[in-house]
Backbone as a chain_set.jsonl record, in Angstrom:
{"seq": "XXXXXXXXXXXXXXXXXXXXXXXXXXXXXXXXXXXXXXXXXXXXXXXXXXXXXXXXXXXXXX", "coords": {"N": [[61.742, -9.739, 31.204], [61.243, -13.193, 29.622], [62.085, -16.325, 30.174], [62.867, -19.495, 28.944], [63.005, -21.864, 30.217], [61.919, -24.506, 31.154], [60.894, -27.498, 29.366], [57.547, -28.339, 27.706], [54.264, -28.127, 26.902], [53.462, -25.907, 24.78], [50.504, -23.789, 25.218], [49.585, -22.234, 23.695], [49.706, -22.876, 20.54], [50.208, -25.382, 21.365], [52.413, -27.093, 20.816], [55.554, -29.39, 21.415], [58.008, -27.865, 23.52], [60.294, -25.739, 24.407], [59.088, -23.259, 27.314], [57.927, -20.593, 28.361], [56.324, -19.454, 31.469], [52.844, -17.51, 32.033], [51.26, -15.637, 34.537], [47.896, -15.596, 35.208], [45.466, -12.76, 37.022], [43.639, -13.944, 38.199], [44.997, -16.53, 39.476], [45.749, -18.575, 37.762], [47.301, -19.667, 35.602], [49.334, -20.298, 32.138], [51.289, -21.967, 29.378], [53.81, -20.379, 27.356], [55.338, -20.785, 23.817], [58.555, -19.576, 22.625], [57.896, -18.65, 19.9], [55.178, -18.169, 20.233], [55.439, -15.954, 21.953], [54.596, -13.146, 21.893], [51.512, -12.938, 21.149], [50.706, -14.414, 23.312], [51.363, -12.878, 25.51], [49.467, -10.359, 24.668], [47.278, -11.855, 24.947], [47.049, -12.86, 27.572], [47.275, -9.933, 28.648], [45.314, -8.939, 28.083], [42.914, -10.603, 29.052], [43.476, -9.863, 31.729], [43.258, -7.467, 31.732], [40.144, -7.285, 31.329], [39.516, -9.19, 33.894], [40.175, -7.115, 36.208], [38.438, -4.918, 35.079], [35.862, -6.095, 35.594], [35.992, -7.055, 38.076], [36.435, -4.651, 39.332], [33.751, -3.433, 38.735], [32.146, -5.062, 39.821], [32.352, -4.629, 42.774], [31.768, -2.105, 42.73], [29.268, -2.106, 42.602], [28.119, -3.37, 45.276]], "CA": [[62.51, -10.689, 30.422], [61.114, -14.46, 29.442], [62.715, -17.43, 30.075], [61.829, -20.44, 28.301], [63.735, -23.027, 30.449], [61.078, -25.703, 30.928], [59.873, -28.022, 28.298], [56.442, -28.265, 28.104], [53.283, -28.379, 25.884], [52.915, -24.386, 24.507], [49.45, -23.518, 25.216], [48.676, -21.107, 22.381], [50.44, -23.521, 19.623], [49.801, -27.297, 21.639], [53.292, -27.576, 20.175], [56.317, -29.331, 21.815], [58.792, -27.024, 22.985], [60.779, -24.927, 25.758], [58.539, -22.406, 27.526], [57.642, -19.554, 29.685], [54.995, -19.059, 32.569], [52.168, -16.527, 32.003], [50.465, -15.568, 34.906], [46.699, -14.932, 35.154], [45.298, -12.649, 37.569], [42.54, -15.227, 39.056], [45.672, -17.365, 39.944], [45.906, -20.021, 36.873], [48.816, -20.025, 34.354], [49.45, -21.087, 31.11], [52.461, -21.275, 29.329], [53.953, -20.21, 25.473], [57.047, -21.015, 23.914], [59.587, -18.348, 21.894], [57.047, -18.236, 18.537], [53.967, -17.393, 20.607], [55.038, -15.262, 23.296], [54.001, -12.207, 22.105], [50.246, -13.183, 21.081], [50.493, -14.501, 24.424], [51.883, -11.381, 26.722], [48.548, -10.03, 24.637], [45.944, -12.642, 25.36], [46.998, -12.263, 28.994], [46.825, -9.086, 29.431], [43.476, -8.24, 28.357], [42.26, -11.638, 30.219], [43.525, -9.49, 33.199], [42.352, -6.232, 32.24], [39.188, -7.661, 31.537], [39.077, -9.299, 34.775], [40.167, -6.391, 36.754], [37.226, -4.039, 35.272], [34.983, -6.973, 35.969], [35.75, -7.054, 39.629], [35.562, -2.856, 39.908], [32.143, -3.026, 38.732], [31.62, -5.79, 40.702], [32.767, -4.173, 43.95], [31.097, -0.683, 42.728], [27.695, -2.232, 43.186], [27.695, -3.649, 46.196]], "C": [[61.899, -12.08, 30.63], [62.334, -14.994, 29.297], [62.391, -18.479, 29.448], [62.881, -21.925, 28.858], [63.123, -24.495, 30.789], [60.494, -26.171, 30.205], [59.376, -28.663, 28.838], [55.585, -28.351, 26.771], [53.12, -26.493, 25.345], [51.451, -24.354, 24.682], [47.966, -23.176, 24.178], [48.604, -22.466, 20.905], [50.433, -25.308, 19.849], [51.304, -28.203, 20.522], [54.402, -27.875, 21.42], [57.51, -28.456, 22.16], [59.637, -26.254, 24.557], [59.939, -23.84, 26.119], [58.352, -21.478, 28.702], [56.553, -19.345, 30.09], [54.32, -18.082, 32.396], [51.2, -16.785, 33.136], [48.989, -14.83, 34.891], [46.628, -14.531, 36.447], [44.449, -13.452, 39.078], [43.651, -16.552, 39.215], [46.409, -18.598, 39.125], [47.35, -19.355, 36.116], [48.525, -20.846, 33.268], [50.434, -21.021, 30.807], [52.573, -21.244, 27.72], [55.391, -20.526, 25.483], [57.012, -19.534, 22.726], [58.827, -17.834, 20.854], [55.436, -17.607, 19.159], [53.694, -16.486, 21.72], [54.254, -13.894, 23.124], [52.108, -11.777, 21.635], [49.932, -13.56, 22.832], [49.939, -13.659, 25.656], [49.844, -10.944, 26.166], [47.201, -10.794, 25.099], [45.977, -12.112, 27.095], [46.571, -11.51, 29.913], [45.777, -8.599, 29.483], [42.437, -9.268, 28.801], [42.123, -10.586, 31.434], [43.061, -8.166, 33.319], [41.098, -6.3, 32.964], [38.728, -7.853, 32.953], [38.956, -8.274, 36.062], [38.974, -5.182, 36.875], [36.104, -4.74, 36.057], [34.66, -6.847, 37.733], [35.665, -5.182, 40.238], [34.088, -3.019, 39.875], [31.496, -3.94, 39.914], [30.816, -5.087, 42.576], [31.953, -2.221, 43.96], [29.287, -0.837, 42.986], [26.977, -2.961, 44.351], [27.891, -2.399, 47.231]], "O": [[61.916, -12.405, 31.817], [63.319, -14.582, 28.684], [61.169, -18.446, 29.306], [63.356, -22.777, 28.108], [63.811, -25.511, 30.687], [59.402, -25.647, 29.985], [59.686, -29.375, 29.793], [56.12, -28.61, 25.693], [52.242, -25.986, 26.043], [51.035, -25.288, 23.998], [46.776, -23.4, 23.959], [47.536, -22.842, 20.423], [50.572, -26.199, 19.01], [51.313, -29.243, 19.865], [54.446, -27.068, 22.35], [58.19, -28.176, 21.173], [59.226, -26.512, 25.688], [59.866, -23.108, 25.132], [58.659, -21.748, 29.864], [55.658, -19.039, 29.302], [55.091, -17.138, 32.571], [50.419, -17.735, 33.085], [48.898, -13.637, 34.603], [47.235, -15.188, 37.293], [44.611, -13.477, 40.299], [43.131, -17.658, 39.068], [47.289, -19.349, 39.546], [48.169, -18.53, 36.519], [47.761, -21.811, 33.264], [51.119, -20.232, 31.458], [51.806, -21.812, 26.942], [56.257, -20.575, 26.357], [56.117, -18.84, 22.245], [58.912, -16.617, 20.688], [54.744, -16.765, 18.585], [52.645, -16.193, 22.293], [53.436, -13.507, 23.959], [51.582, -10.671, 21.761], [49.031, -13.009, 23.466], [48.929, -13.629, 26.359], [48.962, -11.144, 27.001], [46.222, -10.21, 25.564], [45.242, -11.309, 27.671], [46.017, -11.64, 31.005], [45.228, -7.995, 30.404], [41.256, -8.947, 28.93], [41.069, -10.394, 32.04], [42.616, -7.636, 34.337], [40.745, -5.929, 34.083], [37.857, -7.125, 33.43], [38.021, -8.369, 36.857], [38.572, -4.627, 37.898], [35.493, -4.191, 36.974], [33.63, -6.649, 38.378], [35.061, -4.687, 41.19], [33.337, -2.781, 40.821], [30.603, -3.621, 40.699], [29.738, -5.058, 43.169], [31.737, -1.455, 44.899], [28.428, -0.044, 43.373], [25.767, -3.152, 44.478], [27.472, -2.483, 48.386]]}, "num_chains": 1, "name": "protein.A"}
């Protein structure tokens, strides 16, 4: 469940607005408000897939 209790700048949209925290795996954050969360949830998660294969292979060749 999103919250969107801090206004803030939306990320996706650089629009004024109330929003919710997306964390990235590599530690950063961004955040979306109510009209872009679910482009969001997606950007996110395949940031973090992404990064997750990234660091298997990584870790598979050393």
């Amino acid at each position: 469940m999103y919250t969107f209790t801090k206004q803030d700048i939306c990320d996706w949209c650089h629009a004024p607005s109330f929003v919710t925290k997306h964390e990235y795996i590599d530690g950063k954050h961004h955040h979306s408000c109510e009209k872009c969360l679910s482009f969001a949830i997606m950007d996110v998660r395949q940031f973090n897939q992404a990064e997750i294969e990234f660091r298997n292979r990584a870790n598979a060749q050393q």
